[in-house]
C-alpha positions in Angstrom: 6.3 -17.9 58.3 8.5 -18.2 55.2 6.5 -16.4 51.8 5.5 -19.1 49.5 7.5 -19.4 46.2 5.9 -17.2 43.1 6.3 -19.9 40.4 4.2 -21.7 38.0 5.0 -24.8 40.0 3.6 -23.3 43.0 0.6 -22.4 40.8 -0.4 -25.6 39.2 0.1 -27.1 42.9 -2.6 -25.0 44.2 -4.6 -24.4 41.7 -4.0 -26.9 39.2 -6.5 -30.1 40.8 -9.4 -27.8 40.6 -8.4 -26.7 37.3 -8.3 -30.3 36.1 -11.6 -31.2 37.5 -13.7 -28.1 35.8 -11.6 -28.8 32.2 -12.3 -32.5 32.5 -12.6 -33.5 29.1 -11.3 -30.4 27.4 -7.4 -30.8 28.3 -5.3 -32.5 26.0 -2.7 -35.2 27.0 0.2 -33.2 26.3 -1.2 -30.4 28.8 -2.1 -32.6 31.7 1.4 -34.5 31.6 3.3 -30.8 31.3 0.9 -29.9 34.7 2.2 -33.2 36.3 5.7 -32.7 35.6 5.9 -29.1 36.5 4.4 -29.9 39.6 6.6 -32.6 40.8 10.0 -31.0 39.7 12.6 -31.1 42.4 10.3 -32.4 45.2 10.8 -35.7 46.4 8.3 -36.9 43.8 11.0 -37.5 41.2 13.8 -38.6 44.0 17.1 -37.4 44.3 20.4 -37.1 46.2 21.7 -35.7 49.9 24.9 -34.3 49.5 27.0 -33.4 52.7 30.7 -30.7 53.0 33.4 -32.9 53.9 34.3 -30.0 55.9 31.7 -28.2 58.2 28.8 -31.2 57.3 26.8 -29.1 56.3 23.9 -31.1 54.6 21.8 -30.2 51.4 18.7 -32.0 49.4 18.7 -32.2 45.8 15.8 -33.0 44.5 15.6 -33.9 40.6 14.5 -32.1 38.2 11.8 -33.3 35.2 13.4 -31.9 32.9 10.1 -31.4 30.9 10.8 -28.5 28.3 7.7 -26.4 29.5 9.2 -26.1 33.0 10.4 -22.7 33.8 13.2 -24.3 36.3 14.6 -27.0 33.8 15.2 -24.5 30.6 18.3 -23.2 32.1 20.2 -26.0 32.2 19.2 -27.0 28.9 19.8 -23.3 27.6 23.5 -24.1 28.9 23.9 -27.2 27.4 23.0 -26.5 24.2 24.6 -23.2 23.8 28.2 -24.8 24.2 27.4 -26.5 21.1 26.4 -23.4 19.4 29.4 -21.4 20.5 31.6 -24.0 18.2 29.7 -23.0 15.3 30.3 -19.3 15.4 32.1 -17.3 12.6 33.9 -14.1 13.0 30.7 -12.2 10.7 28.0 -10.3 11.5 24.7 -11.7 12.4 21.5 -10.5 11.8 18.1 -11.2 14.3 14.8 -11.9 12.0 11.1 -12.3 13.3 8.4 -13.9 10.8 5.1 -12.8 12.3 1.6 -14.1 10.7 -1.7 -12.0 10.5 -3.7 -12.3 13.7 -6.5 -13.9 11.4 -4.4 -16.8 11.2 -3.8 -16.9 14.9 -6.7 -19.8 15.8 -5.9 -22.0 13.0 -2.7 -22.3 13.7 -3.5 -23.2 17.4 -5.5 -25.4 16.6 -3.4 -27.4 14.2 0.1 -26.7 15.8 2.1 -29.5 14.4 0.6 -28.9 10.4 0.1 -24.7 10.6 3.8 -24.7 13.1 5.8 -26.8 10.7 4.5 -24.5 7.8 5.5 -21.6 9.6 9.2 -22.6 9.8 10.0 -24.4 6.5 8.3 -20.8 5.3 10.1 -18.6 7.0 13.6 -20.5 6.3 12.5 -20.9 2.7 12.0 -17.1 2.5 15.4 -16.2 3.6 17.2 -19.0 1.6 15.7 -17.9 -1.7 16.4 -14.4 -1.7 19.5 -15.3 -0.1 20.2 -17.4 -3.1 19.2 -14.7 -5.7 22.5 -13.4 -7.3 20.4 -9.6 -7.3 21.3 -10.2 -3.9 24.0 -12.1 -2.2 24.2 -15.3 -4.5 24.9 -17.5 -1.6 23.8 -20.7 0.2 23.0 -18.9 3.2 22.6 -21.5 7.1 19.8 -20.3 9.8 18.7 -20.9 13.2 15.1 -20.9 14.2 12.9 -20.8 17.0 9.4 -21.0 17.5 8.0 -18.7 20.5 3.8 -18.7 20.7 3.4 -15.9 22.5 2.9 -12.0 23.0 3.6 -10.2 25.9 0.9 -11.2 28.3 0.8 -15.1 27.8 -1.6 -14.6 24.7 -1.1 -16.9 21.7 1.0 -15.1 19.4 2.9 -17.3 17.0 6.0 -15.7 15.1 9.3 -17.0 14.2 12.9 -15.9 15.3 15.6 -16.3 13.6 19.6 -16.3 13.9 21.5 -15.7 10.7 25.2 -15.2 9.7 25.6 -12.1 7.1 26.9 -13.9 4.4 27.2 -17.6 3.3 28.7 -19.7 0.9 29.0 -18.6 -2.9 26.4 -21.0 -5.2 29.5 -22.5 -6.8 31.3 -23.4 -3.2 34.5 -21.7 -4.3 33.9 -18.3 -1.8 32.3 -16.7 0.9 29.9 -13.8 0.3 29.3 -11.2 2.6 26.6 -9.1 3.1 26.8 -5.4 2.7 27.5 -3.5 6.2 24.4 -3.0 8.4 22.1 -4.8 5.8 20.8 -8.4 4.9 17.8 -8.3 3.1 14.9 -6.2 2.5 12.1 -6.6 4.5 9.4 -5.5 2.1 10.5 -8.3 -0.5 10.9 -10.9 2.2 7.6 -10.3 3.7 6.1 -10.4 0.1 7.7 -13.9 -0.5 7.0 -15.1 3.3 3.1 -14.4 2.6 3.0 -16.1 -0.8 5.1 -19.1 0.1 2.9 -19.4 3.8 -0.5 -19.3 1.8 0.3 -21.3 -0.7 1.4 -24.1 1.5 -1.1 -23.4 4.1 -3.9 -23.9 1.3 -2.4 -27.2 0.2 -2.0 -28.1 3.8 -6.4 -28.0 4.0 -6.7 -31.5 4.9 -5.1 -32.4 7.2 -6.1 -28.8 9.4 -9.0 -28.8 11.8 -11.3 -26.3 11.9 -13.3 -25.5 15.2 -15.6 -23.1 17.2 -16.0 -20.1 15.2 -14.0 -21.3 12.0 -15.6 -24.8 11.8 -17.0 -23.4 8.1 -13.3 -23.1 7.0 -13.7 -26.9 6.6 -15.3 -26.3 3.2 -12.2 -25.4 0.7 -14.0 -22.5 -1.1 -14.6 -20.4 2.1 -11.2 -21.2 3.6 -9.9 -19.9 -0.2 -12.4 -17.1 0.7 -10.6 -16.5 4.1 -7.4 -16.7 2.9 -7.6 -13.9 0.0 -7.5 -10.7 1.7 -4.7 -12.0 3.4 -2.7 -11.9 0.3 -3.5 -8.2 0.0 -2.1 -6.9 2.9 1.8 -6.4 4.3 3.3 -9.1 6.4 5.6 -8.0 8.8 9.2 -9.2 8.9 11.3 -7.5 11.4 15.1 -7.3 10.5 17.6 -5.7 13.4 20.5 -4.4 12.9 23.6 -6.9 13.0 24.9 -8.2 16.5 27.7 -6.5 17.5 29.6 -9.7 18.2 29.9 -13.5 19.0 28.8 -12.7 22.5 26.2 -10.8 21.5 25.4 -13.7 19.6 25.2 -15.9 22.6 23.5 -14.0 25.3 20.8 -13.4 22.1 20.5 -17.2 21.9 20.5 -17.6 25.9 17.3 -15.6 26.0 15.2 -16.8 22.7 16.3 -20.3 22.4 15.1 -22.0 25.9 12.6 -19.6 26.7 8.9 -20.4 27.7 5.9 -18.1 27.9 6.5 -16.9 31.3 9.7 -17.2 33.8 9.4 -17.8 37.4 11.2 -14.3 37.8 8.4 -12.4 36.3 5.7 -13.5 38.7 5.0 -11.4 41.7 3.0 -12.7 43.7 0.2 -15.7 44.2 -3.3 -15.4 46.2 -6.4 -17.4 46.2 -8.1 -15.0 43.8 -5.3 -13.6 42.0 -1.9 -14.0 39.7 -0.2 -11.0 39.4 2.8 -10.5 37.1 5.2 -8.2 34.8 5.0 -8.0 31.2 6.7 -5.8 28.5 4.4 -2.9 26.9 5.9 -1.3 24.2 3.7 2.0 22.8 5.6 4.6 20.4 9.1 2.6 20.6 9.3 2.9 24.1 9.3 0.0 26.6 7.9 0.2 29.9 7.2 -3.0 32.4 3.9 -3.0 33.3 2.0 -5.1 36.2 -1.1 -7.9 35.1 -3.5 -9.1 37.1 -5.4 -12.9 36.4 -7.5 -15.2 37.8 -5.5 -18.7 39.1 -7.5 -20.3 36.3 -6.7 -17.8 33.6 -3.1 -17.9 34.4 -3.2 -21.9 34.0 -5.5 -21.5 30.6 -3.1 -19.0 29.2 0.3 -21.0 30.0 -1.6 -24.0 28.9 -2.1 -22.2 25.3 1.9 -22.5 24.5 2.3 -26.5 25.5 3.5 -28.2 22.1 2.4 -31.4 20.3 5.1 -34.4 21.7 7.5 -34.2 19.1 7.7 -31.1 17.8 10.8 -29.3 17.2 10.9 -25.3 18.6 14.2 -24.8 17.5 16.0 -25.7 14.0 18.3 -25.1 11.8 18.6 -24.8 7.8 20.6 -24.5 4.5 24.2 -25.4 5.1 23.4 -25.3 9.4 21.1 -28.3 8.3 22.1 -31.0 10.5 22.8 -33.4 8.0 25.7 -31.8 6.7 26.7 -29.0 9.2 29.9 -30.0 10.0 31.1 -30.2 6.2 29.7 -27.0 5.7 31.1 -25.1 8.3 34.5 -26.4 8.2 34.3 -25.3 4.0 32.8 -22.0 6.0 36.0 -21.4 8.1 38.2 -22.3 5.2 36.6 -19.9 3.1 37.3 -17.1 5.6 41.1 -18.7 6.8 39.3 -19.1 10.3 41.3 -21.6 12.5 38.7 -24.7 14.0 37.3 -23.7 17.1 39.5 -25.0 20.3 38.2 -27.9 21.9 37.0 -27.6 25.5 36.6 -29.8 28.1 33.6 -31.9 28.5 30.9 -30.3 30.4 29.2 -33.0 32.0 27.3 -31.9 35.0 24.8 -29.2 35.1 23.8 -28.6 38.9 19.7 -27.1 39.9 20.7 -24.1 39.4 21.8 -24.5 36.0 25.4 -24.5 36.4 27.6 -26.8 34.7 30.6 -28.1 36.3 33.5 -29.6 33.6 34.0 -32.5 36.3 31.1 -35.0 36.5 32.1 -35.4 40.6 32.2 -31.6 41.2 29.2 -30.7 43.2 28.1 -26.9 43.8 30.4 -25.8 46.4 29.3 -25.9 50.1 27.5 -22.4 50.7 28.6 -21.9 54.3 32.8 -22.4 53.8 32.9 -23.3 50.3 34.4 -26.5 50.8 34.0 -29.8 48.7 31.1 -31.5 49.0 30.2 -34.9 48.6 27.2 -37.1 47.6 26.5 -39.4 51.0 22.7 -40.9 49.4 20.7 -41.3 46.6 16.6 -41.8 46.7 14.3 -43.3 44.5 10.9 -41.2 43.2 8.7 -41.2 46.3 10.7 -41.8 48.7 11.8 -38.8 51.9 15.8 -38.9 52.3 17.2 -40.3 55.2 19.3 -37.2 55.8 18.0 -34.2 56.8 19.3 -30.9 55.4 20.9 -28.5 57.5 18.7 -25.1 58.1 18.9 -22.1 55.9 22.2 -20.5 56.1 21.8 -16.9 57.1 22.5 -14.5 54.1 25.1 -12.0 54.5 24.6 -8.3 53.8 27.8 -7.1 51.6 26.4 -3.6 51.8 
């Protein structure tokens, strides 16, 4: 007997029915129709295609994918995707990797307000650094930025903080120049953590309104105690972590193919699945050292904790600001490149097809090669959501020790 698979799909499959039924009434709409489409990704559910080698027929199902952005299968491709597009935009300067983390007070309201309290958190954060940036004491530039939302620590907990992408240097306040940074240094952390917590308060308090207040913070409903809540807040350090600069495009890249897509927990991190337990890897960092360490959860508090991380329909976990802004990006960087006698980027071919494993192919009729001979294969049926093939796939093909 074949070991079942260790993913969250396989989870919510077996688990995910009673979960439903004990949280009836206390599941949003966005977290049921995330369980639904995770659970019906690439099964016959969704439909999809039979594809056959025009030389030793042998026979493959593809099933489709839902492409939902919670799905640990589906971020892959879409990583791909979109970081073609962001390998255009590079420049030949350094780039510098900041996190915007809020007290852990602040943790439940913005949870429970994550479109209000999440949208605070990056026009903040992006504020921060394009102020400073902006000050002449020090770069006197229009700086661009990438940012991306993650909402969680290292064990699935809700942990909301900011990541951010951003090129050492920008454009001078007057267009006529580029500014660099200095080597090995942005800004300083201290004053942009001062400026982060000021601007993020500030906002948050006008923000009152329209924020919920529940369970054990229902009383921050009244606007004197949430003023009361929020004022030790202002008296302590927020942190803002600043690395040291990328040590190249690529570095860039493989930065942004592990922040920008990623989700609170990849199918490679879970071990194993039993009717009374979830076990799975996390990161534990103590004294600046890293270690992986093993977890062990309940079924239902693996679902409750993935469930913590699903976003409001619409919102955007990764954006971009100053002169990346989408609006006028493509002005801006080409003024970017001419400011630094950097050539346009080449153009590539179009990449078209992106395969279940998350490979794209340039040519929209290039399958994955056959695994047995590697020849060409070649799509011989479609089916609709539902539906069983017609075809049957040919059995496993035997893997082949190269030690």
């Amino acid at each position: 007997m074949s070991r079942p698979p260790c993913e969250v799909a396989e989870i919510f499959r077996r688990f995910g029915p009673d979960y439903r039924r004990t949280h009836d009434g206390h599941l949003s709409l966005g977290q049921i129709k995330v369980m639904a489409a995770i659970e019906k990704c690439r099964t016959a559910a969704l439909g999809g295609h039979v594809d056959r080698c025009d030389s030793c027929r042998f026979t493959r199902i593809s099933y489709n994918s839902c492409g939902n952005r919670h799905c640990p299968k589906c971020q892959a491709a879409a990583a791909k995707e979109w970081l073609a597009e962001r390998e255009a935009e590079l420049l030949p300067v350094p780039y510098f990797h900041l996190v915007f983390t809020i007290p852990e007070q602040l943790n439940p309201i913005v949870f429970h307000n994550k479109a209000v309290a999440g949208d605070t958190l990056f026009k903040t954060a992006a504020k921060t650094v394009l102020i400073l940036g902006a000050d002449p004491k020090w770069l006197g530039a229009k700086l661009g930025l990438t940012a991306v939302l993650h909402s969680w620590g290292r064990a699935m907990t809700f942990h909301p903080h900011i990541h951010m992408i951003v090129p050492g240097g920008g454009i001078s306040l007057d267009g006529q120049r580029w500014v660099g940074c200095k080597p090995r240094f942005f800004l300083p952390v201290k004053v942009l953590g001062s400026l982060f917590r000021r601007l993020f308060l500030e906002r948050l308090r006008a923000a009152h309104k329209e924020l919920r207040f529940q369970g054990e913070m229902a009383g921050l409903a009244d606007p004197d105690a949430f003023r009361r809540f929020l004022a030790p807040l202002r008296q302590i350090n927020w942190n803002v972590y600043a690395k040291p600069p990328f040590a190249g495009p690529e570095e860039v890249l493989k930065y942004l193919a592990r922040y920008t897509h990623r989700i609170a927990i990849s199918n490679s991190r879970i071990v194993s699945i039993d009717e009374d337990a979830v076990r799975f890897r996390y990161k534990h960092r103590k004294d600046g050292k890293v270690t992986m360490k093993m977890m062990t959860v309940t079924p239902d508090e693996f679902i409750r904790r993935f469930l913590l991380h699903v976003l409001p329909d619409g919102f955007h976990r990764i954006r971009h600001y100053g002169w990346l802004a989408s609006g006028s990006k493509a002005k801006n960087l080409a003024r970017a490149r001419e400011l630094l006698n950097v050539p346009p980027p080449a153009l590539k071919p179009a990449r078209e097809f992106v395969d279940e494993d998350g490979v794209v192919h340039e040519d929209n009729s290039t399958l994955p090669p056959c695994p047995c001979c590697g020849g060409h294969m070649t799509i011989i049926e479609w089916f609709e959501r539902g539906c069983l093939p017609r075809h049957q796939p040919s059995p496993p093909t035997p893997r082949i020790d190269s030690s």
